[in-house]
N, C-alpha and C positions, 0 to 999 in steps of 0.2 A: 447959328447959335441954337444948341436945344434948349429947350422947354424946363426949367428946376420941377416943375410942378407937377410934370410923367413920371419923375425919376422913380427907382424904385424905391423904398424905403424899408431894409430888413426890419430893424425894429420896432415899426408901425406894424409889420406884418407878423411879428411875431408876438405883437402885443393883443390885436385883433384876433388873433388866432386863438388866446390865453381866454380873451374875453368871450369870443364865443364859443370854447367848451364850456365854461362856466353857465352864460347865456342857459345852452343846450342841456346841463345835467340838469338847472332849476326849474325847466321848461317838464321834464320825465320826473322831476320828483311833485311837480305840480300836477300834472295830466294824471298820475299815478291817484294822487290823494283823493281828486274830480271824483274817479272812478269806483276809488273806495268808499265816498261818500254816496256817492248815485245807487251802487247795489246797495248800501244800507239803510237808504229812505225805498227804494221798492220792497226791499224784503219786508220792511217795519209795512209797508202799507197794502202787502198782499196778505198775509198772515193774521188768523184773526186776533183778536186782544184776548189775552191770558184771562180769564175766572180766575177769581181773588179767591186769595185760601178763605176758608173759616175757621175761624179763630174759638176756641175755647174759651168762656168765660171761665175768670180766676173766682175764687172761692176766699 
């Protein structure tokens, strides 16, 4: 008698499949954003800080 529990299962397999593109695009829109975040704390902190305008006293 075989085994229920090897059998294949299309629609486990096609559900798995669903879940990890999904998994995998949030996985690239996450790693993306990391990265966006990471070059704009180095640029912020190799860059020196702006000199503040002066301002004109009003009359």
């Amino acid at each position: 008698m075989k085994n229920p529990w090897v059998k294949k299962n299309p629609f486990l397999s096609m559900w798995l499949s669903g879940a990890n593109a999904i998994v995998g695009a949030t996985r690239g829109r996450a790693t993306a954003q990391a990265k966006r975040q990471a070059s704009t704390l180095w640029s912020a902190a190799l860059t020196p800080p702006r000199k503040p305008k002066k301002r004109r006293a009003r009359r």
